[in-house]
C-alpha positions as CSV (number, residue, x, y, z in Angstrom):
1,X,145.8,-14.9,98.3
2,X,145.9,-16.7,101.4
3,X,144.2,-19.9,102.4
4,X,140.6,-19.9,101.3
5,X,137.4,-21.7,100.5
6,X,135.4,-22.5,97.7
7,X,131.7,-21.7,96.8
8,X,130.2,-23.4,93.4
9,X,127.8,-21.1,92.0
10,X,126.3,-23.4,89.5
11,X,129.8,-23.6,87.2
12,X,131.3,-20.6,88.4
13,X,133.5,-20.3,92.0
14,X,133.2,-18.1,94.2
15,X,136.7,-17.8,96.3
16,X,136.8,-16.7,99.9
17,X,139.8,-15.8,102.3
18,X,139.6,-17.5,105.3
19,X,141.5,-14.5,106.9
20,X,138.8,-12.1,106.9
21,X,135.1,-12.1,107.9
22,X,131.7,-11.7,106.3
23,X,128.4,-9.9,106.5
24,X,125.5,-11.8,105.3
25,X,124.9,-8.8,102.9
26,X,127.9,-10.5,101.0
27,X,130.7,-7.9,101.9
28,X,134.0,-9.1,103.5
29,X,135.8,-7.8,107.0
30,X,139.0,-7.6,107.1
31,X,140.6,-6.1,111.0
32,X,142.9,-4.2,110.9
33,X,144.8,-2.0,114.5
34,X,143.6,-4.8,116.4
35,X,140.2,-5.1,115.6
36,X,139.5,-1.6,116.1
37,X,139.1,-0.7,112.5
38,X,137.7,-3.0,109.3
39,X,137.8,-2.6,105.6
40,X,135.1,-3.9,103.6
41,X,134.7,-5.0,100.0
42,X,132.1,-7.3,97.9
43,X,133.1,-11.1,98.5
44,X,133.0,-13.1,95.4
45,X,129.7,-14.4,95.5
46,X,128.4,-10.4,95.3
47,X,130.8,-9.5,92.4
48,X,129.9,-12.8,90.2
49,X,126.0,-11.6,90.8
50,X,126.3,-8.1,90.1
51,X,128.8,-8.5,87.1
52,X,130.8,-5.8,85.8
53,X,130.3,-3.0,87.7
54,X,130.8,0.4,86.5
55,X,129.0,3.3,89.0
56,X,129.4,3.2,93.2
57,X,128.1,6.3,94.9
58,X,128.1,7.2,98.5
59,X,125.4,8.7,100.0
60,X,127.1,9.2,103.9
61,X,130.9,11.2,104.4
62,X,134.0,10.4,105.7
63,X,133.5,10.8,110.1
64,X,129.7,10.2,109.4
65,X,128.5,7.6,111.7
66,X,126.7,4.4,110.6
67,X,124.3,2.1,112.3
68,X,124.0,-1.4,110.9
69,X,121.9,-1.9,107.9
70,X,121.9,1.8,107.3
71,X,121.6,3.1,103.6
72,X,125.4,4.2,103.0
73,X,125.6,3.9,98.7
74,X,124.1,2.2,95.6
75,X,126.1,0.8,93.2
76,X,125.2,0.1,89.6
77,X,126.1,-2.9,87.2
78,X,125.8,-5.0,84.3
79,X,123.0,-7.2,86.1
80,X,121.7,-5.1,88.8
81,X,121.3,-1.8,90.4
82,X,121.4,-2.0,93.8
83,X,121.7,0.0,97.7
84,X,124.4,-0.6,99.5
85,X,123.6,-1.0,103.5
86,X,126.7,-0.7,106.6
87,X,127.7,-3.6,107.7
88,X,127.9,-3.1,111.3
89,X,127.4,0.2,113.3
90,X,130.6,2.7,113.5
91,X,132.3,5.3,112.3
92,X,133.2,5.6,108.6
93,X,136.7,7.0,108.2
94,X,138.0,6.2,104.6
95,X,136.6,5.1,101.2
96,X,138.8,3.8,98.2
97,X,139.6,6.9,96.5
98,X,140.9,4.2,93.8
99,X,137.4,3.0,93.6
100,X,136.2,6.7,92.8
101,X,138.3,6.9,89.6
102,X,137.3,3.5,88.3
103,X,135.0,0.9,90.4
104,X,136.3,-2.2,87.9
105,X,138.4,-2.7,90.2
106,X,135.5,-4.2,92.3
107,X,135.2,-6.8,89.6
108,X,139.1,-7.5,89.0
109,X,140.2,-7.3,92.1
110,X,137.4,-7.6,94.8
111,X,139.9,-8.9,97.9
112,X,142.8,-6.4,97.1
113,X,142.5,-2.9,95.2
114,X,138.3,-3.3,94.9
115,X,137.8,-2.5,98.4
116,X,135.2,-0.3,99.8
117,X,135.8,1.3,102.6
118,X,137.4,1.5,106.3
119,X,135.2,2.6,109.3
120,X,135.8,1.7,113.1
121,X,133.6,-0.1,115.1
122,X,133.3,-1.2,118.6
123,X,131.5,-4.7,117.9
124,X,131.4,-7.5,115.4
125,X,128.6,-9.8,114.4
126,X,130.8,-11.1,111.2
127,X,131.0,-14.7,110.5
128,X,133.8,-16.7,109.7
129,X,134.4,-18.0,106.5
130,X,133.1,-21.4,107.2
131,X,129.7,-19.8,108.7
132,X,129.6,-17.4,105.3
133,X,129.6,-20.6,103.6
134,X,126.9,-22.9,105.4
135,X,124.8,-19.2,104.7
136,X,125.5,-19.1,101.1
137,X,124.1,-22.6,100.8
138,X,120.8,-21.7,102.5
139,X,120.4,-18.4,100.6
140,X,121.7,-19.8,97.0
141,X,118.7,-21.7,96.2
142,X,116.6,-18.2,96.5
143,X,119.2,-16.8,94.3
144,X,118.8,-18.9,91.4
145,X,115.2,-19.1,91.7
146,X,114.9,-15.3,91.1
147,X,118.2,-15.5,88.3
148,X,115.3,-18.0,86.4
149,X,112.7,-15.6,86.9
150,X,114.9,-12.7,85.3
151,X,115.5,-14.6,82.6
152,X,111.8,-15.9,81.6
């Protein structure tokens, strides 16, 4: 993997390239054709949360277009069931047929094979790795807060 930074989520790291981008719903951009087109995946902190995924469904096609924050999936785990919303407005034009088969590869592999899905889009509101970083501070303290509360 390329250069990347380091989230501690209590014990556990969370690992993010500094070669892609993020959306504060916890998926990763990557550009690709000059920015026209992104593929997005779970960044680290999303796959440690959710744990052992086994189920992703899509509830939009292949051409469909997407506005940002739009309902596109759910995805179910060992720790969470959960919607999955578009990161940015566009058109969706591929999803991980690998991911199909077998969505583990969202847990093994989250940067490489566990991809999502590609879709083109005109603008970007992603933040930079550093920027996903001062946001995971800010939202962490929620997080474990309702983590405690799931487990009393």
């Amino acid at each position: 993997m390329s250069q990347s930074l380091t989230f501690m989520m209590g014990e556990y790291e969370a690992t993010f390239p500094v070669d892609r981008h993020y959306a504060k719903n916890h998926m990763w951009g990557q550009a690709e054709d000059n920015g026209a087109t992104y593929r997005f995946g779970f960044s680290a902190y999303a796959v440690r949360l959710l744990q052992d995924v086994y189920f992703l469904d899509w509830c939009v096609d292949v051409n469909d277009r997407l506005e940002k924050q739009q309902e596109i999936g759910s995805i179910e785990s060992k720790k969470a069931e959960s919607s999955l919303y578009s990161p940015l407005a566009g058109h969706l034009i591929e999803f991980n047929q690998l991911l199909l088969g077998d969505p583990s590869y969202i847990n093994t592999s989250p940067y490489e094979e566990g991809w999502l899905f590609r879709m083109q889009s005109k603008t970007s509101d992603l933040l930079d790795a550093s920027s996903y970083m001062e946001h995971l501070k800010d939202v962490w303290e929620v997080t474990q807060r309702t983590i405690k509360g799931q487990l009393n």
